[in-house]
N, C-alpha and C positions, 0 to 999 in steps of 0.2 A: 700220520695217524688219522684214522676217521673217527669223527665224532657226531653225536647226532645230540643238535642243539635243545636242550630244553627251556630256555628263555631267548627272547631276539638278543641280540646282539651285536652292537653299532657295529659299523663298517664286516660285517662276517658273514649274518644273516637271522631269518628268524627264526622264531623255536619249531620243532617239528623238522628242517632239513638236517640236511646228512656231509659233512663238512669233511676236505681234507685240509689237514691243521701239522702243521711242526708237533712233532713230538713232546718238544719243552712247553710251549706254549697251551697245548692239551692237559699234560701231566701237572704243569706248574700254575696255569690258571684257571682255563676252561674249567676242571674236573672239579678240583679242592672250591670254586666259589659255585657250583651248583647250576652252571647256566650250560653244562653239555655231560654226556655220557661215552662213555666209550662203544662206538661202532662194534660190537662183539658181539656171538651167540643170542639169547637171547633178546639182548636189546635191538640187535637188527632185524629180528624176527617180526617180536614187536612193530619196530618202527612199520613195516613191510603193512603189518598189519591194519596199523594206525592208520596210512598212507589211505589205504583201501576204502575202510569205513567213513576218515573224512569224506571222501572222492562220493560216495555214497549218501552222506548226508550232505553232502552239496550241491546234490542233483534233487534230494529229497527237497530242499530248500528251494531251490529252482521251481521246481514243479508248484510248491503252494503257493509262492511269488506270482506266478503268470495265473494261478487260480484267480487270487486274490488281486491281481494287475485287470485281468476282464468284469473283477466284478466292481472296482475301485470305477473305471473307465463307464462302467452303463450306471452308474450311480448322479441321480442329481441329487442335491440338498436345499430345500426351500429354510432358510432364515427367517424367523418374523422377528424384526426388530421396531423399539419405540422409535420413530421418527418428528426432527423438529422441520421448525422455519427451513424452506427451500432445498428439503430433500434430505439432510444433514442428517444423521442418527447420533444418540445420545449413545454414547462407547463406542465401539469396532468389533470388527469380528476378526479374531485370533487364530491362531492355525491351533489353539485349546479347543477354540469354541469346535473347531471344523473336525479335530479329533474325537468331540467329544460327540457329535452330531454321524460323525461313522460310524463309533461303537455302538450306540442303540440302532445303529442299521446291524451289527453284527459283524462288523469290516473293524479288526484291531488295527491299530497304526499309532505307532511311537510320533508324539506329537514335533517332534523333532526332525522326524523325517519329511514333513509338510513344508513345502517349498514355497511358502507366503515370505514376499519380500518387508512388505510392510501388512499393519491390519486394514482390512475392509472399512472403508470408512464413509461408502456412498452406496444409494440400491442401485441394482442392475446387477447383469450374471457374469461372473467370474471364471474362469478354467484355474484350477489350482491343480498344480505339480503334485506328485508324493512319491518320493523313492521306495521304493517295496525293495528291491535287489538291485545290484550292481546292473546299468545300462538297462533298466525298468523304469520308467517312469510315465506311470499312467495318470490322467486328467479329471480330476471330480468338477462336477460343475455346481458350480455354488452359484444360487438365485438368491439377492437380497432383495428384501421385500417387506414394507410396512405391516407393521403387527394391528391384527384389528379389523 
């Protein structure tokens, strides 16, 4: 029987594909616990559908990804931080600080997707990562520099 999964499901697949399944194993579990439908009429029309508009907003995604990958890449960020004795800065600078220093450039980015292994903790200019999309990953250049 085909089924078209609506939750992942270990060892079978994830939600969204289109499964061929044992009969019983369809009827008797898939179906009654809510994690697949039955491949039929309308719902494989749907599915067809579904399929499409992902594929669609996945390229829509794509596209504002490399927008925002060339604008992330010509972007620098000047830091003015308090500095003590021998260069040393009181705090660090966070992939917060470095998110929060894009947005009022107007560049959103999930401060999680910022690829700082540890915080900035010395001045001098930095290249920092940021995952925008799968196999994207463009370079901001962070200049740390004495406030004042």
């Amino acid at each position: 029987m085909k089924v078209i999964l609506t939750k992942d499901v270990d060892k079978l697949g994830k939600s969204g594909e289109m499964k061929q399944v044992a009969d019983g194993f369809a009827t008797n579990f898939l179906i009654p616990q809510g994690v697949a439908v039955p491949a039929a009429g309308g719902a494989y029309r749907a599915w067809q559908h579904d399929i499409a508009s992902r594929e669609d907003k996945r390229k829509r995604e794509r596209e504002e990804g490399e927008i925002a990958a060339t604008r992330i890449a010509s972007t620098t960020l000047t830091m003015g931080v308090k500095v003590g004795e021998g260069g040393k800065l009181y705090g660090s600078i966070t992939s917060k600080d470095i998110g929060d220093a894009l947005a009022r450039r107007g560049i959103e980015v999930d401060r999680h997707k910022i690829d700082l292994d540890e915080p900035l903790k010395s001045l001098g200019t930095y290249k920092v990562a940021i995952k925008v999309f799968a196999g994207l990953s463009p370079e901001v250049t962070v200049v740390v520099e004495p406030k004042g």
